[in-house]
C-alpha positions, 0 to 999 in steps of 0.5 A: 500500500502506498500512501503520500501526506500532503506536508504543504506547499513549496516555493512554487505553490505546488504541493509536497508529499510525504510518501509514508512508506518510504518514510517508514523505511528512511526516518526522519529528521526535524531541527529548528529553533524554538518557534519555528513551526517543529511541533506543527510539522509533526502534527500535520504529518501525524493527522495525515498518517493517523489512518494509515499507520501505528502511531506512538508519541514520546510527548515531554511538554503534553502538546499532542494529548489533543490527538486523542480526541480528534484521532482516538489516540490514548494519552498515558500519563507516564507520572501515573505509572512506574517504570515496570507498567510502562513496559509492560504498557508497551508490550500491549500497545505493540500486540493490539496495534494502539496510537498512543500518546505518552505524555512525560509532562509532569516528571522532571528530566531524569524521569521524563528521560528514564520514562521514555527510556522504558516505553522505547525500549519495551516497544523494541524487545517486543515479540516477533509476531507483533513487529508490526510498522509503528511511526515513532515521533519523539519530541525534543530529542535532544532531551533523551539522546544528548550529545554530552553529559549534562546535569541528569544522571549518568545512569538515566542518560545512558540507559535513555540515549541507548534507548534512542540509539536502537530506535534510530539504528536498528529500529526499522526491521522490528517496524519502528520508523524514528521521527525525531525533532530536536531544537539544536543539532549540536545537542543531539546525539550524531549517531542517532542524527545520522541514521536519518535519512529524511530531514526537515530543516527549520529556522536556527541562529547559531553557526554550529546548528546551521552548518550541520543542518547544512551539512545534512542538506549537501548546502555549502557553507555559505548557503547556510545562511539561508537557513537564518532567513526561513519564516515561521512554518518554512522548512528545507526539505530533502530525502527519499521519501519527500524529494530529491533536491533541497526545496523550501516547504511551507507546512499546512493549516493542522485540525487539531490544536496545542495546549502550548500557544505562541504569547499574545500582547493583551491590554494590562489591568487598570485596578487602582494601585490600593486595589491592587495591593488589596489583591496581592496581600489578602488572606488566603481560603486556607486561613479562613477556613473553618476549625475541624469538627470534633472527633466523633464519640465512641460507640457505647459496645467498644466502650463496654469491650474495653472496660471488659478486656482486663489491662495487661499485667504490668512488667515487674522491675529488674532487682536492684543490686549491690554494687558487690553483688553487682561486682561478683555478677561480673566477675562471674560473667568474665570468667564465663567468656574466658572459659569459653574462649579457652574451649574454643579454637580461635579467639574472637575480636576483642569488640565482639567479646566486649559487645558479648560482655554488656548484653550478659550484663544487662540480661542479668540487671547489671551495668557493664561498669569498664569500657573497651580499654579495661574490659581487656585487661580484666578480660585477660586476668580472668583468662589467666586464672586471677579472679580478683584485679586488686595488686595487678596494677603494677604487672598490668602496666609491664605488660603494656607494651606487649601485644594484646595476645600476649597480655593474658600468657604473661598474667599466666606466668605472673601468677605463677610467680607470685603464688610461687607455684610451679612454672607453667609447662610450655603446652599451659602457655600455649593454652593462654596464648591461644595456639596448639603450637609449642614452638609459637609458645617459646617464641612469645616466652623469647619475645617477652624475655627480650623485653626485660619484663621475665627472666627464663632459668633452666637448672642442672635437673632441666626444670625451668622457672621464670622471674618478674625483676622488677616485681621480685617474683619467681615461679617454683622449677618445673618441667617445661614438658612434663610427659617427657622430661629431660636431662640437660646434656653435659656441656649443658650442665657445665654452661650452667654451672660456669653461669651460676658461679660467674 
């Protein structure tokens, strides 16, 4: 079928016709300036096709809801929708073959371009069985296919040019026909403005939009100028589908009208100034409306069920303690923690444990009583066995300087020491340490030797006790490995006496 929609008048007064068919194969172009006469030229050509093809209407400022009631188009809302209903929305206007109008009028630009981005993507995943011809119109592309990054976000730009770009570029074997109309040819998108194959080239001013525009017409650059002379409603037309050679077009009267009318001069009003500042500054109807009623009485049956419902039984206080019961809780929770950590494999992070220790505390009525910095001193006193902190002040700053794993196997020695109980076996020290390797035991032991807060002694029999120098305590002799003791050598023996007689 082939059809032709009579855009106007030439130069000559002959008329110019669209060939619909082949315009549904080329696409489209439309550039000019605000004003120029754009928006009337794409509703000519959608009156003139609105029997014969599909129609679909990416609308931002609501200029062509009027096409709804003239030609039984159905204007969509896209501010009444979300993202996923306007696919899904899409989807059906495809299968039933419905003109539509998507008017994005009332969204700001990242939702007017995520909006459109959605409705042209949906039309082109559609099934295979409803690739039917479709004209795609969108007005001002330059909105939804930029060429450079702008205020909108980047994810909303990128997802709305991809959109545009297989509109354009891949659109005509899934039946979508790409009109687009655009306000600067330097702010759209090149790649999507050079898939026309058609255009319609109105009045612009800047060098940059009308070197393109003339570019695109085969014009040489100083015939551009023509370009700034055209009227309002005259276009420089050429393409396949209108004509060979660039004529000037003068667009036809249209049936229906915009919302968006051009300003008109009308007579100012002659109110008296005292009048008018009566107008300006009077109370608003919210000021003076009426207070609320009051709230409506309670039935008398849910008064009678609320007198009949007993009240809940109140929550009895926890017990208050004294500060010494309050003391041994604690204590009591330290070394609960301690012996789970010593059970366990590994150790967990001090805050966890801290954190562990003041829910223990409040399920039981008590305060915490220590921050995070004496929560580990105390912490590792009661994993070293010492259940009461009082006379450790001076051990626990000697040990300050060690990492915090090794603050408990030194408590452990310290309390050995001054007990003056037998030195713990290098597998107890592993024990406090936190590890099953014998070797990292005696490597903390050569650690903290070396810092000069223990003394390390081995006697003629093998025994191994530890001191505290500065604190003057010394564990009892005892075998680093009680399972298997042994002897030091000879030579061992002589270093050993020549050591103590020195």
């Amino acid at each position: 079928m082939t059809a032709r929609i009579d855009m106007g008048l030439d130069g000559g007064g002959n008329p110019v016709a669209v060939d619909l068919e082949e315009l549904l194969a080329t696409r489209l172009l439309v550039q000019g300036n605000s004003g120029s006469g754009k928006s009337h030229l794409l509703r000519r050509l959608l009156e003139g096709s609105a029997g014969l093809v599909q129609q679909v209407v990416i609308d931002p400022e609501g200029d062509f809801v009027s096409l709804a009631d003239a030609f039984g188009h159905i204007a969509v809302d896209a501010a009444d929708y979300s993202l996923t209903e306007l696919g899904r929305l899409a989807l059906r206007v495809r299968e039933h073959r419905a003109s539509v109008v998507l008017n994005l009028e009332g969204l700001e630009i990242d939702g007017q371009m995520r909006a459109a981005a959605a409705f042209l993507a949906a039309l082109f995943d559609a099934p295979r069985e409803h690739w039917y011809p479709v004209l795609t119109v969108v007005d001002e592309a330059q909105l939804f296919a930029p060429a450079a990054a702008g205020e909108v976000a980047e994810d909303a730009r990128r997802t709305s040019l991809a959109a545009m770009t297989n509109l354009m570029c891949r659109g005509r074997k899934r039946g979508l026909a790409g009109v687009i109309a655009t306000q600067r040819l330097a702010k759209l998108a090149k790649n999507v403005a050079a898939e026309a194959s058609n255009f319609l080239m109105g009045r612009t001013f800047l060098d940059i939009d009308m070197a393109r525009a003339a570019d695109l017409l085969g014009m040489e650059r100083r015939q551009a100028d023509a370009i700034r002379d055209l009227a309002r409603g005259e276009f420089l037309a050429l393409g396949p589908a209108i004509t060979r050679r660039p004529i000037s077009v003068r667009i036809g009267e249209v049936k229906t009208g915009s919302r968006a009318v051009s300003p008109k001069l009308t007579p100012l009003p002659t109110a008296a100034t005292e009048d008018m500042r009566d107008m300006l500054f009077a109370p608003s109807a919210a000021d003076e409306l009426p207070p609320p009623p009051p709230p409506a009485p309670t039935p008398m049956a849910d008064l009678m069920r609320a007198v009949a419902t007993p009240a809940p039984a109140p929550v009895p206080d926890m017990p208050v303690l004294e500060e010494s019961e309050q003391a041994d809780v604690r204590r009591a929770i330290l070394a609960e923690i301690a012996g789970e950590g010593a059970a366990s494999d590994g150790r967990q992070a001090l805050p966890n444990i801290f954190q562990d220790y003041t829910v223990r505390c409040r399920m039981r009525g008590v305060e915490p009583g220590i921050d995070l910095a004496k929560f580990r001193a105390s912490l590792a006193l009661a994993r070293a066995g010492i259940a009461d902190a009082a006379g450790w002040d001076e051990a626990l700053t000697l040990a300050a300087s060690l990492p915090e794993e090794m603050l408990t196997p030194f408590l452990g020695i310290a309390r050995a020491a001054r007990e003056n109980q037998p030195c713990p076996s290098d597998a107890q020290i592993a024990a406090l340490y936190g590890t099953s390797s014998l070797g990292r035991a005696k490597r903390m032991i050569a650690h903290i030797e070396e810092k000069g807060l223990i003394v390390a002694r081995t006697d003629l029999a093998g025994k191994r006790s530890v001191s505290l120098p500065h604190l003057g305590w010394t564990t009892a002799p005892a075998w680093p490995d009680p399972a298997n003791p042994q002897r030091p050598g000879r030579t061992a023996v002589r270093a050993a006496e020549r050591a103590r007689l020195l």
